[in-house]
C-alpha positions as CSV (number, residue, x, y, z in Angstrom):
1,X,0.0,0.0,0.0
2,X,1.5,3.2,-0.6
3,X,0.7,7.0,-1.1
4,X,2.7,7.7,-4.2
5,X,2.6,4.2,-5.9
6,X,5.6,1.8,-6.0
7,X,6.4,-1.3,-7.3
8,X,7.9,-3.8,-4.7
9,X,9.7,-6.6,-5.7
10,X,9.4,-8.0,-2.3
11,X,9.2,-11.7,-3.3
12,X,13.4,-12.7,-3.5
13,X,14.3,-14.3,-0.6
14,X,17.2,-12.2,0.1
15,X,19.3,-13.0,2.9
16,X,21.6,-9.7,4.0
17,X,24.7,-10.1,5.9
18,X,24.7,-9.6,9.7
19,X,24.4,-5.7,9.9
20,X,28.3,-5.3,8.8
21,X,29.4,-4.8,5.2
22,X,29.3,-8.3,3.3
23,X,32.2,-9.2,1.0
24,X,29.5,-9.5,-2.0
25,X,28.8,-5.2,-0.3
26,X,32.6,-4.4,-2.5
27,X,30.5,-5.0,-5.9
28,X,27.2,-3.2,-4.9
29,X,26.8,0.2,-5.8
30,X,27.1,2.8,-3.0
31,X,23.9,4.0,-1.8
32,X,23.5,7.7,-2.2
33,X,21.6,10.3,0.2
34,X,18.4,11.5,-1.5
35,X,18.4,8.4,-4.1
36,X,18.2,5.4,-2.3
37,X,17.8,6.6,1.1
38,X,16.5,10.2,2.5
39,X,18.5,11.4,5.5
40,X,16.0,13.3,7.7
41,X,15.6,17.1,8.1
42,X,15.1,16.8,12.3
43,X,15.9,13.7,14.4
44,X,13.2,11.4,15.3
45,X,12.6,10.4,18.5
46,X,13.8,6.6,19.5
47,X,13.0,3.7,21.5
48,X,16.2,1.9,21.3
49,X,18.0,2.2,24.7
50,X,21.1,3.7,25.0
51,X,23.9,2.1,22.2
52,X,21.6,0.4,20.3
53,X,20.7,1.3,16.7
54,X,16.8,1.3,15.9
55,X,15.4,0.0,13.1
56,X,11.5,0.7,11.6
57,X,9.6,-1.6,9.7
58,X,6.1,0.4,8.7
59,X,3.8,-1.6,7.6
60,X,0.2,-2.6,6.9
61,X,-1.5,-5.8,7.5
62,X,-3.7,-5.5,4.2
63,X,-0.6,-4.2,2.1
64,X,0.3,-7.1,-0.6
65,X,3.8,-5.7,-0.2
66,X,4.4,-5.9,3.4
67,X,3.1,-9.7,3.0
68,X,5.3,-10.6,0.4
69,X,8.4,-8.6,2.2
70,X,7.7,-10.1,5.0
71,X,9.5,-13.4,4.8
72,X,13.1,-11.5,3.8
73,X,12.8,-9.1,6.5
74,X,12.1,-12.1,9.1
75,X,15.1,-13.7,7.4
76,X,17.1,-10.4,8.0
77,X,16.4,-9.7,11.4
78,X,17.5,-13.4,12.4
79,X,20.7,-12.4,11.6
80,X,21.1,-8.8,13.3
81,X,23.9,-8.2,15.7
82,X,23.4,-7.1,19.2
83,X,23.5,-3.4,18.7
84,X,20.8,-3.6,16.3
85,X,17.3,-3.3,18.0
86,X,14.3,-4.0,15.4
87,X,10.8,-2.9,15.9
88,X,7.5,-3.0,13.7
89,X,5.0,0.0,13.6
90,X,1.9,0.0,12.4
91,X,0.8,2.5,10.0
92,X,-2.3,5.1,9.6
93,X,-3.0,6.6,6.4
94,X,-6.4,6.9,7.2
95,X,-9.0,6.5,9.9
96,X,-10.0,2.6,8.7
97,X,-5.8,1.7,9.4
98,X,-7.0,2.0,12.6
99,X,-8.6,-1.3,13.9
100,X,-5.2,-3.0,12.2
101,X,-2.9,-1.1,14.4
102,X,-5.1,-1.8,17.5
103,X,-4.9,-5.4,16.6
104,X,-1.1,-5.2,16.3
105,X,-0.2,-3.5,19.5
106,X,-3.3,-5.9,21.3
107,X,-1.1,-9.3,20.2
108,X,2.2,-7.2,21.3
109,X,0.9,-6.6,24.6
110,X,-0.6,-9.9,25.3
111,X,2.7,-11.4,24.1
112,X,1.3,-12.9,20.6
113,X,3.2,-11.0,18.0
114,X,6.0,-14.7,17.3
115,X,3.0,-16.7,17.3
116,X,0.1,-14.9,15.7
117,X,1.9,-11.8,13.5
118,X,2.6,-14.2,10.5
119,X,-0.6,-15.5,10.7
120,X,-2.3,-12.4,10.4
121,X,-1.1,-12.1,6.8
122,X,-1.8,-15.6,6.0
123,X,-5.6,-14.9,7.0
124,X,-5.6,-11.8,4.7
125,X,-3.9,-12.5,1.7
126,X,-3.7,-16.4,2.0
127,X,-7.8,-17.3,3.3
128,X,-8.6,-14.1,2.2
129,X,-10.7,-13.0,5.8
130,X,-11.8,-9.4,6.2
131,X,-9.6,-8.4,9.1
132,X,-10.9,-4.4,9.3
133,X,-13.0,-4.2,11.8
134,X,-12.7,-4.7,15.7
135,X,-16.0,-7.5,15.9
136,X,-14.4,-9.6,12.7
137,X,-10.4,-9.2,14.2
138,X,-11.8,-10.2,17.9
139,X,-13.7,-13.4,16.3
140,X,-10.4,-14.3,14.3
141,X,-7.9,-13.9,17.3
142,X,-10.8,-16.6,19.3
143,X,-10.0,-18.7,16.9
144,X,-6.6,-19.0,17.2
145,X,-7.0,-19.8,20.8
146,X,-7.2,-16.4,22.5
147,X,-9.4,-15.8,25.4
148,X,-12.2,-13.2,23.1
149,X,-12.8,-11.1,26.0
150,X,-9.6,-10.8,27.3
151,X,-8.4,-9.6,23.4
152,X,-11.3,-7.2,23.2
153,X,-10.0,-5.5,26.3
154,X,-6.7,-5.3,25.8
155,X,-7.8,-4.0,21.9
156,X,-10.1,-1.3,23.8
157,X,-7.8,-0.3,26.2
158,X,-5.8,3.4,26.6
159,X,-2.7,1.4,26.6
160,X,-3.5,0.2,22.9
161,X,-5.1,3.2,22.0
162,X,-2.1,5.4,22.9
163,X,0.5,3.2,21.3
164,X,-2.0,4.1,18.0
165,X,-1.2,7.3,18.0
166,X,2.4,7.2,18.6
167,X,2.5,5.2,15.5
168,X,0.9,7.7,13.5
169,X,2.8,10.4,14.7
170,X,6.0,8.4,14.4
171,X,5.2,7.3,10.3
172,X,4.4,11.3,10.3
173,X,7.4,12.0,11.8
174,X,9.4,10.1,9.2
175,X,7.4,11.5,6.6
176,X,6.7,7.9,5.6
177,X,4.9,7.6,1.8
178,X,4.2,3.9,1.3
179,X,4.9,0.7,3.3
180,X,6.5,-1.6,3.6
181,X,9.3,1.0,4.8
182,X,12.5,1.3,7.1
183,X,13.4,4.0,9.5
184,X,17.1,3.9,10.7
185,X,18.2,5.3,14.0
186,X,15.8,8.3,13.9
187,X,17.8,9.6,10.9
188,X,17.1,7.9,7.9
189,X,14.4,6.4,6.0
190,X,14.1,3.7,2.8
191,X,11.6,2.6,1.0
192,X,10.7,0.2,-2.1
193,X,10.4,3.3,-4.1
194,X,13.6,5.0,-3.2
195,X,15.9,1.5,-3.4
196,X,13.6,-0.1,-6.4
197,X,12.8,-2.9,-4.3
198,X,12.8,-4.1,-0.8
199,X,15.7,-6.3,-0.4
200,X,18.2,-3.8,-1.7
201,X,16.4,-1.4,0.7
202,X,17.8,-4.2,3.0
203,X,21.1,-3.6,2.3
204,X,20.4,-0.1,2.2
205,X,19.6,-0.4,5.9
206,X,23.2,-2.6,6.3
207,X,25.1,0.5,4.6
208,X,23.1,2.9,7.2
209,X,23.9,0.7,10.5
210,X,27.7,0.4,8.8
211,X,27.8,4.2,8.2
212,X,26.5,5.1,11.7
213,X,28.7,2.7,13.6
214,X,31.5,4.7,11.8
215,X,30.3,7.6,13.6
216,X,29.1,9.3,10.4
């Protein structure tokens, strides 16, 4: 899903290197500031504690794009290093986002995001369920074994509703324009549009945690 309409080639199962510069890095071209990646006019705030570097992924449960990324990035965030801490943010383009953020933050508060995140997709773009309202989402996550009532308060709650709007204002804040995309470190931001796909946004991101590392 995206704002100013890119084609992802999310699909390739690219694997990228462990946050450092691969040897196969030597024969890829050099990322360059407003081509492949947009370096940020004002520093965004971050959750990563203190020398860790934070990583984005926006997303959107009914984007075909995030789906299809979303085997490579699992894939890729296997193999991160220690001083590379990863986070997923739900995004908001419009009012009817809403209900998929809430369901996001409700399985990361009740401790479901490893067990029911990938499934999520698979019921939207796999079985092809209609996951965009609260009553339909609440009768989905029962059937995967989660106490209903228990979901629908943790979905209703302020806690959920807060972290909601702290993901808007965060994918405002990056000044994101379609998903799937990455934010780096408050500073930096990538996209399938920017890199022409999203593995070599991927690597983009490895080339951002490389340069910051360096102190640059």
């Amino acid at each position: 899903m995206n704002r100013r309409g890119f084609s992802v080639a999310a699909a390739s199962a690219l694997v990228i290197g462990q946050g450092f510069l691969p040897a196969a890095w030597a024969q890829a071209k050099k990322p360059e500031a407003g081509n492949e990646y947009l370096q940020l006019g004002k520093q965004v705030a971050v959750e990563a504690a203190a020398g860790k570097i934070e990583v984005v992924e926006f997303f959107w449960y009914n984007c075909p794009h995030c789906n299809a990324f979303e085997p490579a990035l699992e894939a890729w965030m296997k193999r991160l290093p220690k001083d590379v801490s990863m986070r997923r943010v739900p995004v908001g383009f419009r009012d009817d986002f809403v209900p998929q953020q809430r369901l996001f933050y409700t399985l990361e508060a009740m401790g479901l995001v490893e067990q029911l995140h990938a499934k999520v997709f698979a019921a939207i773009h796999g079985e092809r369920q209609q996951l965009n309202r609260g009553e339909a989402i609440a009768d989905w996550a029962a059937k995967q074994g989660v106490d209903r009532a228990k979901f629908v308060d943790v979905f209703s709650s302020f806690t959920v509703a807060t972290k909601t709007t702290r993901a808007t204002q965060l994918q405002n804040d990056y000044k994101v324009e379609g998903v799937p995309a990455l934010g780096v470190a408050g500073r930096f931001y990538t996209d399938g549009s920017l890199s022409g796909n999203m593995p070599r946004a991927l690597q983009v991101v490895d080339y951002l945690l490389a340069e910051i590392r360096a102190g640059r």
